[in-house]
N, C-alpha and C positions, 0 to 999 in steps of 0.2 A: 878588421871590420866586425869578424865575430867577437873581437872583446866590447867592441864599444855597443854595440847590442846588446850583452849581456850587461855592460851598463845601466843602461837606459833599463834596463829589465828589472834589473834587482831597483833602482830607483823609484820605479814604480809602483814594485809589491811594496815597496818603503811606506811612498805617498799613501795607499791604497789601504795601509795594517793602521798607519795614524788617522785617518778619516772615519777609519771602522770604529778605533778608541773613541773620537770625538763622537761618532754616534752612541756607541753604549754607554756614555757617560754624558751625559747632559748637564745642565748648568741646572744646581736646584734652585727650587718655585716654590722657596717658603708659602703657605696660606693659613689664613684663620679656619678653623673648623671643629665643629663638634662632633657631628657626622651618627649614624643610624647602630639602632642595637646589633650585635652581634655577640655569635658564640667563640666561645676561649677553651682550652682546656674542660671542657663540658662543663661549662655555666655561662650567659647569657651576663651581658654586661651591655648598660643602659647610658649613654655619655649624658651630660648634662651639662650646663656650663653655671661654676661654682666657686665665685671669689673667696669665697669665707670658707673654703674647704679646712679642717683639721682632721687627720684621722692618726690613729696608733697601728702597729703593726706588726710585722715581720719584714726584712726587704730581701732581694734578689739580686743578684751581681749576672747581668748579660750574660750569656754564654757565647755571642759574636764576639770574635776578636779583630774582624777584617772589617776595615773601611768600607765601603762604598753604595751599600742600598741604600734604599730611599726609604724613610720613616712615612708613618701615617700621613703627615700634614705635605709631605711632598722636600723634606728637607734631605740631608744626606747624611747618614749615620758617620759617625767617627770614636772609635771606642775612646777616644785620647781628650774627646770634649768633657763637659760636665753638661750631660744627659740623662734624660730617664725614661721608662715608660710608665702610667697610669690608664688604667681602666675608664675611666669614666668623665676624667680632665677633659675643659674644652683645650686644645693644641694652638699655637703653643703656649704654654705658662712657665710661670717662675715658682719653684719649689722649692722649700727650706728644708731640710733634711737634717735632724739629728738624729747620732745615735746614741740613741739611749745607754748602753753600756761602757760608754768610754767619756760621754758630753760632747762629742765634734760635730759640729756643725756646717754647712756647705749651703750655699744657695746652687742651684741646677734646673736648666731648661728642659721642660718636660714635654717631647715633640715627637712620641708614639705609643701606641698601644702596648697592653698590658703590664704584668708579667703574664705567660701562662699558666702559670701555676695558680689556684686561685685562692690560694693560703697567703701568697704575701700583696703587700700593699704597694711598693713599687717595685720596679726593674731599673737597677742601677749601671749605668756606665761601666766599664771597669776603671777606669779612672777615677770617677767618685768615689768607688768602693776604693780605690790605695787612700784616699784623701781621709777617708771618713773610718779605715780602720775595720774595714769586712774583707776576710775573705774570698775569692771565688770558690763557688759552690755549697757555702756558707750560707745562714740567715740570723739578721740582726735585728734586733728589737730597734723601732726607729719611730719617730714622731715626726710627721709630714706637715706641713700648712702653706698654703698659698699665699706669696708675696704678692699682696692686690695691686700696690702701683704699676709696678712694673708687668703684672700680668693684664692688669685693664691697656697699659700702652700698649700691648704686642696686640690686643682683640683690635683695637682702635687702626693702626697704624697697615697692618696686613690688610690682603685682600680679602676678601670671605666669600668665594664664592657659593656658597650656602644659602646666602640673601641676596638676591635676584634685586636691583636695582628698577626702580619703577618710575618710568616716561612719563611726567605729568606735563599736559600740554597745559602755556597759561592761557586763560580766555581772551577774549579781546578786548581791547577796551575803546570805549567808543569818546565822542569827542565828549570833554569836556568844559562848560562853558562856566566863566565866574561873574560874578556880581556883585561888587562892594557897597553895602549897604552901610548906613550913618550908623552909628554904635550908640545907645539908649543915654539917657542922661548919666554920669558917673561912671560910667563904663570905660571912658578914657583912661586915669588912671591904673586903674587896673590891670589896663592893655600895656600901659607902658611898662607896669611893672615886669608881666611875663616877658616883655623880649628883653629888657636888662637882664633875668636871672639865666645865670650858667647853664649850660645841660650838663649833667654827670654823664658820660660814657663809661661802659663797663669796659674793662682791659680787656680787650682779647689773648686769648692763651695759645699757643704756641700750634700749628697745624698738626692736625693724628701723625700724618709721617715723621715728623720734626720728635716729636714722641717718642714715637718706635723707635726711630734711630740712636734716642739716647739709652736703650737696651741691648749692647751687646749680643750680636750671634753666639760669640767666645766667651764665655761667663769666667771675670778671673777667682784663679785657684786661691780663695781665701778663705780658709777654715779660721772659725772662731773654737775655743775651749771652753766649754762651761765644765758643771757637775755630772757625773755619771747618774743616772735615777734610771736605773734594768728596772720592771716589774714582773708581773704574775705574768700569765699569758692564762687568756680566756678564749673560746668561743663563743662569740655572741651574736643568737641567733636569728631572733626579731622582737619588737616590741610590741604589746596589744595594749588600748585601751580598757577591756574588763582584764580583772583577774581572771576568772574562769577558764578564757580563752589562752591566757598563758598558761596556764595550770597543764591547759589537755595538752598544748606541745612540750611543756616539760616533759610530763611524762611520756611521752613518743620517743622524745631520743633523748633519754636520760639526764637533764638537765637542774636548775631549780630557777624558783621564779623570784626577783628582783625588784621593791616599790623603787620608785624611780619619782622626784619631782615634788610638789607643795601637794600637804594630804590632800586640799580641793580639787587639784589637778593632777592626779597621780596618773604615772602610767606606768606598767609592768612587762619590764627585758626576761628573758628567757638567756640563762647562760650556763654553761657548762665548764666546769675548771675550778680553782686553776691546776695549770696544767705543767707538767714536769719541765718542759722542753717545749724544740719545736717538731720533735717528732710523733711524741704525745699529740703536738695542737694539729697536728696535722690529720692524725687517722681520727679524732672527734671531729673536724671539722668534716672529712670525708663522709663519715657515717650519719653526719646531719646532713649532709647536701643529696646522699641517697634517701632519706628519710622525707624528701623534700620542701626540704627550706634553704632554698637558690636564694635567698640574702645573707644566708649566715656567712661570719670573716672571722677571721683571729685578729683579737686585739690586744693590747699593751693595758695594764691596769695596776 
């Protein structure tokens, strides 16, 4: 009697330890989102949502090696995916990722916030990084850009709760009554002619869901090779329309000032560099962001 009790017993704590799992681990609720500014690593990072993104940079290999949080947008991290994080991305998008030092290329789903660190331009999977040839703990010169198609499907296709859906009542419509009237002299043909001609219909394209779905959650592992093209590394700080005004932040935190664009339309970047390393771009970039210019980044040049 008392084994078959402790049966039932251990049984139970069984049922009772798997239930628990099933609550701590939930089923992710991918969502569209851009979501509100917040601070990082002491600077202030503004989302925006930007198909035409390109930027240069330095990257970041995750320092998570465990499965199972939940990313920004409500997805579930897996170091083994091809994932990334970006500051400023609407969530989720498609990210092309080369490294500049070697040419390898990777497309990769970019579905959380940052890096922290606010010298590099993304945070990589660690599996992106074995793919694309970085190190962990490492930083690689890298050229980012947004794959529009497939990043406009995933806007489309997702839920967004961010835009509140809006109940438009129809009015009513009250009786309507017709009257066929004789059609003016000539007029007959004319009439024959429009109901013989065709209507074109425009093709309907494919439902947002129908869309989405043709974008892989699992992005496959398909590195392309080009050319290696490393450059300088800069930091670059802001841009002004007068000179003047770039002039005096030069001179603040040690920089020089840059014409930029058609002489009619000039405008003048503020950069400093280049710069040895990423260790070098590192404490310039620091001593600009105390000096305060919370937009300055290290970029690729």
């Amino acid at each position: 009697m008392h084994q078959e009790l402790a049966r039932r017993g251990l049984a139970l704590l069984a049922l009772g330890a798997l239930a628990g799992c099933a609550r701590r681990s939930p089923a992710p609720q991918p969502r569209y989102m851009v979501g509100e500014p917040y601070r990082l690593g002491g600077v202030w990072s503004y989302p925006r949502e930007d198909f035409g993104l390109v930027q240069t940079g330095l990257a970041a290999v995750a320092a998570d090696r465990r499965a199972g949080r939940r990313t920004s947008n409500g997805e579930v991290h897996d170091p083994a995916l091809l994932t990334a994080g970006h500051r400023t991305l609407q969530l989720p998008a498609i990210l092309r990722v080369t490294n500049l030092e070697n040419g390898l290329t990777l497309d990769v789903r970019v579905n959380d916030r940052g890096p922290p660190h606010p010298g590099r331009v993304v945070e990589l999977s660690r599996r992106v990084a074995e793919l694309l040839g970085i190190r962990p703990g490492g930083a690689a010169q890298v050229r980012i850009a947004v794959v529009q198609e497939a990043s406009r499907a995933l806007a489309a296709g997702l839920p967004d709760p961010e835009t509140p859906r809006l109940d438009i009542a129809a009015a009513p419509l009250g009786a309507v009554e017709r009257e066929d009237l004789a059609p003016p002299a000539g007029a007959v043909q004319a009439r024959n002619l429009r109901e013989a001609r065709p209507v074109a219909r425009a093709a309907a394209g494919p439902p947002a869901a129908e869309t989405a779905s043709a974008v892989p959650q699992r992005l496959p592992e398909q590195v392309t090779r080009g050319f290696a093209q490393p450059g300088r590394l800069f930091v670059e700080a802001a841009t002004f329309g007068r000179r003047d005004l770039a002039e005096q932040q030069a001179a603040r935190i040690g920089g020089r000032v840059e014409a930029i664009g058609p002489r009619a339309r000039q405008s003048f970047r503020v950069r400093i560099g280049p710069l040895a390393g990423a260790a070098e771009a590192d404490r310039a970039l620091e001593g600009t962001l105390r000096a305060g210019v919370s937009e300055a980044r290290i970029v690729v040049d």
